[in-house]
PALUM-254160 format. One record per residue (C-alpha): residue number from 0; residue in three letters; x, y, z. Coordinates in Angstrom, 1 decimal, decimal comma. Example, Ala and Ser with C-alpha at 12.3 -4.5 7.8 and 13.67 -1.06 7.14 Angstrom:
REM residues 2
PT   nr  rest       x       y       z
PT    0   ALA    12,3    -4,5     7,8
PT    1   SER    13,7    -1,1     7,1
END
This chain:
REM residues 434
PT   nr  rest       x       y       z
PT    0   UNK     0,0     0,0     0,0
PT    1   UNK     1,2     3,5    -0,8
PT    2   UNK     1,0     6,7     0,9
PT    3   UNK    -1,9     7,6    -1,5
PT    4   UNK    -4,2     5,1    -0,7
PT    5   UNK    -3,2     5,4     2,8
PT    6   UNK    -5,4     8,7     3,4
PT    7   UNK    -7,7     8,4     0,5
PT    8   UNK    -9,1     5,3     2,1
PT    9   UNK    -9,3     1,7     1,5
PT   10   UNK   -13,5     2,0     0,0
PT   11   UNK   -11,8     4,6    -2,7
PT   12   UNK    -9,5     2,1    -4,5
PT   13   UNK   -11,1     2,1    -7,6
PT   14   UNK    -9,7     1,9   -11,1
PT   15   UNK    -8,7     5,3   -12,8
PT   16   UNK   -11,5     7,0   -14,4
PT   17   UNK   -14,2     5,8   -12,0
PT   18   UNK   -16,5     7,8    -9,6
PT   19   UNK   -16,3     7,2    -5,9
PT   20   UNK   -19,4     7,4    -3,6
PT   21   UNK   -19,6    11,1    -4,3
PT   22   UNK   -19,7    10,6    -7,8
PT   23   UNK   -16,1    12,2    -8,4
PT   24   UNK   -13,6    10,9   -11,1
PT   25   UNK   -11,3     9,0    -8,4
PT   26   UNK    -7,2     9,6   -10,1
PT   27   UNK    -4,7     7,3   -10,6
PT   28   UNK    -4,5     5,0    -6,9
PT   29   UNK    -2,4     2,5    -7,7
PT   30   UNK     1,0     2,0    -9,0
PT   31   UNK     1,4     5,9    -7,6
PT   32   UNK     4,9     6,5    -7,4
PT   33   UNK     6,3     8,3    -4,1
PT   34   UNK     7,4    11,3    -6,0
PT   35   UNK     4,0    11,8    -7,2
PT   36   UNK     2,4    11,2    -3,7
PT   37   UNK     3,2    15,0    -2,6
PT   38   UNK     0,8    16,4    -5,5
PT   39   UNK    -1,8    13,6    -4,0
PT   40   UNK    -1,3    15,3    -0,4
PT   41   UNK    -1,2    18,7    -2,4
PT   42   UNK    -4,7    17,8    -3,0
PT   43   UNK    -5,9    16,8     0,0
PT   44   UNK    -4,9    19,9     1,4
PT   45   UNK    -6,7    21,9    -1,0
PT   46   UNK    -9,8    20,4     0,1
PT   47   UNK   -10,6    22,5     3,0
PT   48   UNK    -9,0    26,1     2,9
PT   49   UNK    -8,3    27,4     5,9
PT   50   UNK    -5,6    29,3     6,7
PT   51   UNK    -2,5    28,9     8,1
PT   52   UNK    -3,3    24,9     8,7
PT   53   UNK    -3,1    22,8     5,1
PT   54   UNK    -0,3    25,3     4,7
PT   55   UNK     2,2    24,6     7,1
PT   56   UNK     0,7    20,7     6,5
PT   57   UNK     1,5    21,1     2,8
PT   58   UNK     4,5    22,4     3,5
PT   59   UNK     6,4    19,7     6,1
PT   60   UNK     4,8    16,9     3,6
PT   61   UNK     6,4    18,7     0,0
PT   62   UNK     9,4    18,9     2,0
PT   63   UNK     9,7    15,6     4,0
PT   64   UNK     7,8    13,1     1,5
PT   65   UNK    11,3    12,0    -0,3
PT   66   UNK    12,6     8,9     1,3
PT   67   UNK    10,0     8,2     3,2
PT   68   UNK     8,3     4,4     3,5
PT   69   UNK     4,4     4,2     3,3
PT   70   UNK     4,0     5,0     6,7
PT   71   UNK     6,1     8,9     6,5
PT   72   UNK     9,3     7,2     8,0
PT   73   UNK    12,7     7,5     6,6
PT   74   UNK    14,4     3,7     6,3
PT   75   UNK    16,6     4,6     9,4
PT   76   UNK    14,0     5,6    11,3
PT   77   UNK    12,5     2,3    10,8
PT   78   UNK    15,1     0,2    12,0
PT   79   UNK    15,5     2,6    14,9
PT   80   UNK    11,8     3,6    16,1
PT   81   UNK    13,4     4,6    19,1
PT   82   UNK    15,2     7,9    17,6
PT   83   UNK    13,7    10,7    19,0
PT   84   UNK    11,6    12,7    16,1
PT   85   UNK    13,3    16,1    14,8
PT   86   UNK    11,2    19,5    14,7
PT   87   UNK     8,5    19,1    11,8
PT   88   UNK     8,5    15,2    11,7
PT   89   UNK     4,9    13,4    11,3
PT   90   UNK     5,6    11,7    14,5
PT   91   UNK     6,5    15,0    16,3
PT   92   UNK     3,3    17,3    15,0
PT   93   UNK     0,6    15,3    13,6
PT   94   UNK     0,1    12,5    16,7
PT   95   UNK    -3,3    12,0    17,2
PT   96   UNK    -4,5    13,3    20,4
PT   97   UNK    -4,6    11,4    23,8
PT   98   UNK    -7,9    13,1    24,4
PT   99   UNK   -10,5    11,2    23,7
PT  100   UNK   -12,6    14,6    22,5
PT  101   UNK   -10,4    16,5    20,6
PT  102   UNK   -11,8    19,7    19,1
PT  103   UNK    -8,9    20,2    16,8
PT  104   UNK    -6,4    22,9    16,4
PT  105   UNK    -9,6    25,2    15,1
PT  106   UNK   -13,0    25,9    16,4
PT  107   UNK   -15,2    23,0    15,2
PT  108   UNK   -18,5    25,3    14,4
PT  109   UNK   -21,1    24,3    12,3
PT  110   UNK   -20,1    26,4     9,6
PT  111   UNK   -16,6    24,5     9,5
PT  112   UNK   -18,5    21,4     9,2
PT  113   UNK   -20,4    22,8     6,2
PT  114   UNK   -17,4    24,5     4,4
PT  115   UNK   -15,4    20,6     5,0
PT  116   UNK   -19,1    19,0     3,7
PT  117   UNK   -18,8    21,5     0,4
PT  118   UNK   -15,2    21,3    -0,2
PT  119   UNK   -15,3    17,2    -0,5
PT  120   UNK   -18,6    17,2    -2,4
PT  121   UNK   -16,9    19,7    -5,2
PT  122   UNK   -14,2    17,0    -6,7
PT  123   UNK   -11,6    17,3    -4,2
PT  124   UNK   -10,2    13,5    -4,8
PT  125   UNK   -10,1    12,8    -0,8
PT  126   UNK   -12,5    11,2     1,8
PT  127   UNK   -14,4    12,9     4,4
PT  128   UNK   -13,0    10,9     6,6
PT  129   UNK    -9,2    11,5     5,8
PT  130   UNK    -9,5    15,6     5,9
PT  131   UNK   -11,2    15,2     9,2
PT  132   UNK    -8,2    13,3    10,5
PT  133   UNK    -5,6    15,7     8,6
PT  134   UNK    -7,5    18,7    10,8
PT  135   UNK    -6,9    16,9    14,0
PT  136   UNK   -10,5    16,5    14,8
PT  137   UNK   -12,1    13,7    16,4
PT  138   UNK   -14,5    12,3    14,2
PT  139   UNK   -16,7    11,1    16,8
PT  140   UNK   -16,8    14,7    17,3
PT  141   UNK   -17,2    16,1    13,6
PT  142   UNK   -20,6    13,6    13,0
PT  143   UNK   -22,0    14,3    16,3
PT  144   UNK   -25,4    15,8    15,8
PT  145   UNK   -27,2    17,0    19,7
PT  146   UNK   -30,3    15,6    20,3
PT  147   UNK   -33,2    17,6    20,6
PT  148   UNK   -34,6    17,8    24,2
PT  149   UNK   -38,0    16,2    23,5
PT  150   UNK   -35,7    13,3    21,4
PT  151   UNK   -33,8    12,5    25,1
PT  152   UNK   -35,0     9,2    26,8
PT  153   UNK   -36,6    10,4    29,9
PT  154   UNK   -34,7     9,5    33,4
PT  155   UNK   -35,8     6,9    34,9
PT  156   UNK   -38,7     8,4    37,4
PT  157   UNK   -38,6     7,4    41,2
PT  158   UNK   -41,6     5,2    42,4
PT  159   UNK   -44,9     6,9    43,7
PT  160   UNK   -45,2     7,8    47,0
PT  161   UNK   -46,4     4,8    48,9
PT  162   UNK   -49,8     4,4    50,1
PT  163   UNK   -51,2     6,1    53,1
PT  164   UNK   -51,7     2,6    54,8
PT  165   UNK   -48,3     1,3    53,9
PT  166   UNK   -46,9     4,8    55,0
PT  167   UNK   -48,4     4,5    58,5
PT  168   UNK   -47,6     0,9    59,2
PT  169   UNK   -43,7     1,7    58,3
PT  170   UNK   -43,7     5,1    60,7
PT  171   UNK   -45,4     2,5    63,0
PT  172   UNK   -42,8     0,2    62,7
PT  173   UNK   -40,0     2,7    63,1
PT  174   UNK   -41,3     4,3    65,9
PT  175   UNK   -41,8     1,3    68,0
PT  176   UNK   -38,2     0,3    67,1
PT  177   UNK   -36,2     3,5    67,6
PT  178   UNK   -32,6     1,7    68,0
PT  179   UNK   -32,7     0,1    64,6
PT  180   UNK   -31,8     1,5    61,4
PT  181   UNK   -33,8     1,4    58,5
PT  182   UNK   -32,8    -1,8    57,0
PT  183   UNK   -33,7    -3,5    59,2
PT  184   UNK   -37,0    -2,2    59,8
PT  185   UNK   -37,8    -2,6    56,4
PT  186   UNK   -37,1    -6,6    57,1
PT  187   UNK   -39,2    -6,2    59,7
PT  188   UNK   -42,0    -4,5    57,9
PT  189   UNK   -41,2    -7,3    55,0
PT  190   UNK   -41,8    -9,9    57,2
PT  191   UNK   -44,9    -8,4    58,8
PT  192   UNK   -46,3    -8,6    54,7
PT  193   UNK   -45,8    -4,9    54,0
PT  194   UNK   -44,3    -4,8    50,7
PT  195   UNK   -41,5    -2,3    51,1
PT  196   UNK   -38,1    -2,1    49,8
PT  197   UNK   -34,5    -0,7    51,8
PT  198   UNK   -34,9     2,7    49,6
PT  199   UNK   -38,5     3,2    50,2
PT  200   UNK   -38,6     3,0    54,2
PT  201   UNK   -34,9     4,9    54,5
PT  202   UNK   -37,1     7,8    52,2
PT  203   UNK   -40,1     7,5    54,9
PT  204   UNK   -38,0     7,5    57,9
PT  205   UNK   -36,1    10,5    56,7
PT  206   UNK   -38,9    12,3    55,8
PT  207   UNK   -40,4    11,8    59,7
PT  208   UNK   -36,8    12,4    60,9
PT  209   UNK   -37,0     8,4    62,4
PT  210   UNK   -33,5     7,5    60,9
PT  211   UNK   -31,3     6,1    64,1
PT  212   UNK   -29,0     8,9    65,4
PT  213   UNK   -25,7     8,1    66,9
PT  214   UNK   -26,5     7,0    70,2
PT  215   UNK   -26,3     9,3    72,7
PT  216   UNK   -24,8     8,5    76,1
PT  217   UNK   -27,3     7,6    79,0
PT  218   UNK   -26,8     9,5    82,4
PT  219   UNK   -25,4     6,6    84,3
PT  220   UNK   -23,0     5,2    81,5
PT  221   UNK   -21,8     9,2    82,1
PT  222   UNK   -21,4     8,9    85,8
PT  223   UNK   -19,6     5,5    85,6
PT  224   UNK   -17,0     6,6    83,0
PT  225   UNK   -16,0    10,1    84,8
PT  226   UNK   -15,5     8,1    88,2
PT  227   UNK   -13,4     5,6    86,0
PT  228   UNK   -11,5     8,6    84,3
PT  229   UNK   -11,3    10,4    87,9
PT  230   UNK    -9,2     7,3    89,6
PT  231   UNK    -5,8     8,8    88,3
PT  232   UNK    -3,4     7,6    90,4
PT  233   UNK    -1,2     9,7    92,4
PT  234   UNK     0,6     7,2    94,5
PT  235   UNK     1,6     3,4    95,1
PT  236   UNK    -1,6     1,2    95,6
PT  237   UNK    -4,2     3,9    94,7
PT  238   UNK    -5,2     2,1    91,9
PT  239   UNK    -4,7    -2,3    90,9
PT  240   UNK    -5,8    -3,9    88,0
PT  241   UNK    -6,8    -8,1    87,5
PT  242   UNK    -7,2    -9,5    84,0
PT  243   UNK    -6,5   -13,4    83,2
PT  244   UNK    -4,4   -14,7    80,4
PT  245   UNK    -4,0   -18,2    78,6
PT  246   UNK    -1,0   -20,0    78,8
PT  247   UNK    -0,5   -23,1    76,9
PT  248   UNK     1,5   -26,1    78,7
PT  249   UNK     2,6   -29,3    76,0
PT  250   UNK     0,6   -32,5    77,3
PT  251   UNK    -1,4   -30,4    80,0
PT  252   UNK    -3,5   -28,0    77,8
PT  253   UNK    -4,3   -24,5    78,6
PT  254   UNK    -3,3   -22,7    82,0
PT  255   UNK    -4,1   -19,3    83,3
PT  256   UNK    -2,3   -16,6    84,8
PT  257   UNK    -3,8   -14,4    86,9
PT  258   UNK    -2,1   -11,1    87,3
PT  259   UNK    -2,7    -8,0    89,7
PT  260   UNK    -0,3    -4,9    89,0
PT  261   UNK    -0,1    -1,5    90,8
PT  262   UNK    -1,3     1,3    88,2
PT  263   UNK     0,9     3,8    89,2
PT  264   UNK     4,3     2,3    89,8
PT  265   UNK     4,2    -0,9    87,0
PT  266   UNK     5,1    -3,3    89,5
PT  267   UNK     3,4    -6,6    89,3
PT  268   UNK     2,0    -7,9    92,8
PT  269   UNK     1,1   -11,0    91,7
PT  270   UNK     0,9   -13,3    89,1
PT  271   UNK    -0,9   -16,4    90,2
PT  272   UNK    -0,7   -19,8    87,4
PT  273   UNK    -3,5   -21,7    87,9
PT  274   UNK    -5,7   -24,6    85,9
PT  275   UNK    -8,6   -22,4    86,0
PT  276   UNK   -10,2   -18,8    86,1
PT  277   UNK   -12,9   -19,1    88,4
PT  278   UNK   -13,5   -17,0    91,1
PT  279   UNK   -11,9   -18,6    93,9
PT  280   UNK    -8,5   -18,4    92,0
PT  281   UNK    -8,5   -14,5    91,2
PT  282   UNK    -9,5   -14,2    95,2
PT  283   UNK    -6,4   -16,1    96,4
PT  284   UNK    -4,4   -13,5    93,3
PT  285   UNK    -5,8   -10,7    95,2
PT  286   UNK    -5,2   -11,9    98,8
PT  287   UNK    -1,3   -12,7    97,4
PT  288   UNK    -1,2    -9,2    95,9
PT  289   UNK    -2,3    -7,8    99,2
PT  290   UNK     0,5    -9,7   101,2
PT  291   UNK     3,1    -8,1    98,6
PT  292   UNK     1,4    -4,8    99,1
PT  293   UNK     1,5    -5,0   102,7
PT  294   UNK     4,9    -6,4   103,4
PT  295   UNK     6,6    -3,4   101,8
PT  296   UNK     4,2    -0,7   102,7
PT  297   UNK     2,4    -2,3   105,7
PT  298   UNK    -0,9    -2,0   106,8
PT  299   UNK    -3,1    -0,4   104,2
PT  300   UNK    -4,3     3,2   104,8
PT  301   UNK    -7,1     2,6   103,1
PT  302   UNK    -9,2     0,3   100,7
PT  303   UNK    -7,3     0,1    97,0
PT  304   UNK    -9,4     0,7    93,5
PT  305   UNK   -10,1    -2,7    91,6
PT  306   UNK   -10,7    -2,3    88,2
PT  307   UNK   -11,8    -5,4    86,1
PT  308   UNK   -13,4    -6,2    82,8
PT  309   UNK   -16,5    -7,6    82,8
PT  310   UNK   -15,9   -11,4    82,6
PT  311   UNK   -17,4   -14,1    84,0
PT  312   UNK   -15,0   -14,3    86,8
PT  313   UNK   -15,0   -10,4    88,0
PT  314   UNK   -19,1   -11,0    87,5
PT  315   UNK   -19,2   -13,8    89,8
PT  316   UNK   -21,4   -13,4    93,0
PT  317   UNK   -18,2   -14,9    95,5
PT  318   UNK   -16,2   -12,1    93,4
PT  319   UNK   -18,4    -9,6    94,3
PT  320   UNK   -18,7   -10,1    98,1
PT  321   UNK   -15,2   -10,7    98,6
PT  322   UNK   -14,0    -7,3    97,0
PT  323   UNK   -16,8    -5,3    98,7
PT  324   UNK   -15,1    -6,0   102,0
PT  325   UNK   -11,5    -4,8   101,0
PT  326   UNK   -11,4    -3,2    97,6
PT  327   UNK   -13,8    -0,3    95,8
PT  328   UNK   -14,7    -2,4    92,4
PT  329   UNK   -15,3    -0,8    89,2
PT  330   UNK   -15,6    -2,3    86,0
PT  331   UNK   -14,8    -1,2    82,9
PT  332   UNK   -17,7    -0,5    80,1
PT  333   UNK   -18,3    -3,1    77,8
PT  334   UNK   -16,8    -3,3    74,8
PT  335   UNK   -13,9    -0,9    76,0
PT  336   UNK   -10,8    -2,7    76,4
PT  337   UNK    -8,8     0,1    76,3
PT  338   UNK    -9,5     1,5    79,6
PT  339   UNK    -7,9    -1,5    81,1
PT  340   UNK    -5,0    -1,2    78,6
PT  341   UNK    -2,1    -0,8    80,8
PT  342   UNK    -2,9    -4,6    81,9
PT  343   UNK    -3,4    -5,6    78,3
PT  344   UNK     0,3    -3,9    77,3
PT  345   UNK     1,8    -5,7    80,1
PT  346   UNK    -0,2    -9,6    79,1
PT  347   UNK     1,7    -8,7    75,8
PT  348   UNK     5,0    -7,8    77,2
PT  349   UNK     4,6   -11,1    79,3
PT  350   UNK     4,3   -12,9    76,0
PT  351   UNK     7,3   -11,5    74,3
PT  352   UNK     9,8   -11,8    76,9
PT  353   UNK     8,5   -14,6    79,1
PT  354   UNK     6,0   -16,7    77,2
PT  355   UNK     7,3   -16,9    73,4
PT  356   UNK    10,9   -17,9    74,7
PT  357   UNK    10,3   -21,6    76,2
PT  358   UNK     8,3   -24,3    75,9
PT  359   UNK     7,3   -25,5    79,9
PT  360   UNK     7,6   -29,0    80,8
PT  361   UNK     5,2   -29,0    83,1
PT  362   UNK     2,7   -27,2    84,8
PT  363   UNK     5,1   -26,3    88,1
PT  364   UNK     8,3   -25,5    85,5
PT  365   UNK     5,7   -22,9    83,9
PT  366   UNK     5,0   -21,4    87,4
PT  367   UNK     8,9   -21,4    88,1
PT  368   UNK     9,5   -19,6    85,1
PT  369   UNK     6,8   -17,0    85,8
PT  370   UNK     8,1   -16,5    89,1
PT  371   UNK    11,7   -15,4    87,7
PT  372   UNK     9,7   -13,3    84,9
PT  373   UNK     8,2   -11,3    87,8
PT  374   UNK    11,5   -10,3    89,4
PT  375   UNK    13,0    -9,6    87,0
PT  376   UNK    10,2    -7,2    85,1
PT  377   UNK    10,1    -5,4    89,1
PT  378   UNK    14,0    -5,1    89,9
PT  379   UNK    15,8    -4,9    86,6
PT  380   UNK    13,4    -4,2    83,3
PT  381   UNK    13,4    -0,4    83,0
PT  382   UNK    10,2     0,9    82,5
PT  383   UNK     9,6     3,7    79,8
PT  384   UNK     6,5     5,0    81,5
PT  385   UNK     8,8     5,6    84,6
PT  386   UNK    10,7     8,5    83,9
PT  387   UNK    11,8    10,3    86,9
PT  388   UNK    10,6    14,0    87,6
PT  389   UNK    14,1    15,5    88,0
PT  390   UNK    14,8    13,9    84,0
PT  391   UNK    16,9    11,5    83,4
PT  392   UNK    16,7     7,2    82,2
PT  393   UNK    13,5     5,5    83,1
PT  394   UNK    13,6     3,6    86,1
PT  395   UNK    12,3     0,1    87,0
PT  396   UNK     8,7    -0,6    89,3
PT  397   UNK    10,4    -1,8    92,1
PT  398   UNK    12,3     1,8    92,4
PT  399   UNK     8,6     3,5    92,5
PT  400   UNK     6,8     1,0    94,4
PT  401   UNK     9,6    -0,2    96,6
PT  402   UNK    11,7     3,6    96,8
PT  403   UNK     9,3     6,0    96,5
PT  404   UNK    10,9     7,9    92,9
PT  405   UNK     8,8    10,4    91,6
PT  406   UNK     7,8    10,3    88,1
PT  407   UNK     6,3    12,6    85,5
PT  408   UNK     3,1    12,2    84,6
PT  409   UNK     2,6     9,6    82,0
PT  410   UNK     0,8    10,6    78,5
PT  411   UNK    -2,0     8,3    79,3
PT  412   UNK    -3,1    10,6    82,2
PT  413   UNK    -3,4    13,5    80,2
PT  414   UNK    -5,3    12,0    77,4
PT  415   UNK    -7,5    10,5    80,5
PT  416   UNK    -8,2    14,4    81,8
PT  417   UNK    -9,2    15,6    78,5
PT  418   UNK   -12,1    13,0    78,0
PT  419   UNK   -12,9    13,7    81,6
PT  420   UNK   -13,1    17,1    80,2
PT  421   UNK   -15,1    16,1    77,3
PT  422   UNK   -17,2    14,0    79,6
PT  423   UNK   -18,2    17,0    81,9
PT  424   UNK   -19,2    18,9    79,0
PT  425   UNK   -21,6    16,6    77,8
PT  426   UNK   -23,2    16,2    81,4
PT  427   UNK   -23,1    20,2    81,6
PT  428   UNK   -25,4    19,8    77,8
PT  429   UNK   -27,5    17,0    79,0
PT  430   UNK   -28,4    19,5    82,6
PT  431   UNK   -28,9    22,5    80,4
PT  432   UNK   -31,2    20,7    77,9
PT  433   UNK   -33,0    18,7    80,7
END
């Protein structure tokens, strides 16, 4: 294929003398010679005249067309594609467009259109198609034609309002369920034969301003967590904390460790391995963590802050009365492990270094082993939480406990006062508004 047929088309290779579609006298396609292929674009040009444009493309193609293969490159460019193009090349100039909607290099009006329509239809041997592309229009652009408004398909129209019935029996629904959302209120309203989709009852429901708001916090849920944020602790056994953990013993199965630390100073009172979590074992953790407490400190001044999660063991009616007598219990909310995260950090920490690092032979090797892990987290494992007032390297628990070092106050406490801030604010709203 030559250059010639190359933008007259393949539908206008027809024998010399013919007519194409347009009933113009096609020239000589085949067997065109590259020298004569520059009159052939000469032509083309001449189709549309605007000005400025089929000049300068007239010009680059007279004076780039010799040595050229059939697709405008030179034979060394061929063999090396990746050469970059010199000022005026095809490659360089007349690239189509990355832009899917290209408008061209001129204003595509409907008089240009027209003028290209004319120029075609008066002999010019070229196709419609071809001059488009020479302009550097888009010819999904050049044959659009806007549809009249009254042509458009209408949008697709949102169902009728439901009936007064139906309507009634959903606010009904919604009303009677105010901590639901509206999908599932529509199952319910689906299930109670009211033929309703999602869409339809979240419309209704916003419409009677029934959608589910985020839940707002009840009066005593507010009191419980400011106490809970107001136990920061200023000094050695203020404040304790008693989760369980598992422990997995080869041939013995799954063990428990039951571990009371002092909130302030890091140091671990007790750590108590046992076959089981009931009750009756975190009782005889607390009464060992008491013995530790007392036997450095003495007597106790007064009655320690427990704080537990709510499982079944801190739940437990023989919990319950035994803490009454020498602790002030509070559990955390549900749901809300972080406010018992110090205990949680230090489970993890007992994994890492303790846990992860041995496999027990038995169940009294296992207890051995904790035994060293606990002096040696209290008397030698620095602490980062315990940084000393004056400045300086963190210190251990047993210096705090045991010593009496002052520390700064750790992060945790002042993110702990700023949602007891928050907290009192939204009490303050709730006593303004009630």
């Amino acid at each position: 294929m030559n250059g010639q047929e190359d933008y007259i088309g393949k539908k206008d290779r027809a024998q010399p003398g013919t007519k194409n579609r347009s009933g113009n006298e096609v020239i000589e396609a085949r067997g065109t010679s590259r020298e004569d292929s520059p009159a052939v674009f000469d032509q083309r040009a001449d189709a549309v005249s605007i000005s400025g444009y089929f000049s300068r493309i007239r010009q680059v193609w007279l004076g780039q067309w010799e040595g050229k293969n059939h697709r405008g490159r030179s034979d060394s460019a061929s063999q090396a594609r990746t050469c970059r193009p010199r000022s005026g090349h095809w490659r360089a100039h007349d690239r189509e467009s990355p832009f899917k909607k290209n408008f061209g290099r001129v204003p595509l009006t409907a008089e240009l259109k027209e003028q290209v329509r004319t120029e075609v239809q008066q002999g010019k041997p070229a196709r419609l198609n071809a001059v488009v592309l020479a302009m550097g229009i888009a010819q999904s652009s050049f044959y659009y034609r806007p549809k009249a408004p009254a042509s458009r398909t209408p949008r697709r129209q949102r169902p009728t309002t439901l009936p007064n019935a139906v309507l009634k029996r959903v606010v009904k629904m919604a009303e009677g369920h105010p901590w639901w959302g509206y999908k599932r209120i529509a199952v319910l309203c689906r299930r109670a034969h009211v033929r309703v989709s999602n869409r339809q009852v979240y419309r209704v429901m916003k419409a009677y301003d029934l959608l589910a708001k985020k839940k707002p916090k009840r009066d005593a849920e507010l009191h419980q967590t400011r106490k809970l944020y107001e136990l920061l602790p200023g000094a050695p056994n203020d404040l304790w904390q008693t989760d369980v953990t598992y422990i997995h013993v080869p041939g013995y199965g799954w063990w428990y460790a039951v571990t009371v630390i002092d909130y302030y100073s890091r140091y671990l009172l007790a750590i108590r391995f046992t076959h089981s979590y009931s009750a009756a074992e975190a009782i005889e953790a607390l009464k060992d963590a008491r013995q530790e407490a007392e036997r450095i400190h003495g007597p106790l001044k007064k009655d320690p802050f427990l704080i537990t999660d709510n499982g079944t063991t801190f739940i437990a009616k023989r919990f319950v009365k035994y803490v009454a007598d020498d602790f002030t219990h509070l559990r955390i909310q549900y749901r809300t492990p972080t406010q018992l995260g110090l205990l949680e950090r230090f489970h993890g920490t007992l994994k890492r270094e303790e846990v992860y690092w041995r496999i027990y032979d038995s169940p009294e090797h296992a207890r051995q082993c904790l035994a060293e892990f606990r002096t040696r987290y209290n008397d030698l494992r620095p602490h980062w939480a315990l940084v000393p007032a004056c400045g300086g390297d963190p210190v251990t628990p047993a210096e705090v406990y045991t010593h009496g070092v002052v520390t700064k106050i750790p992060k945790w406490q002042t993110w702990a006062i700023k949602a007891k801030k928050n907290i009192d604010s939204m009490m303050d709203q709730q006593e303004a508004v009630g």
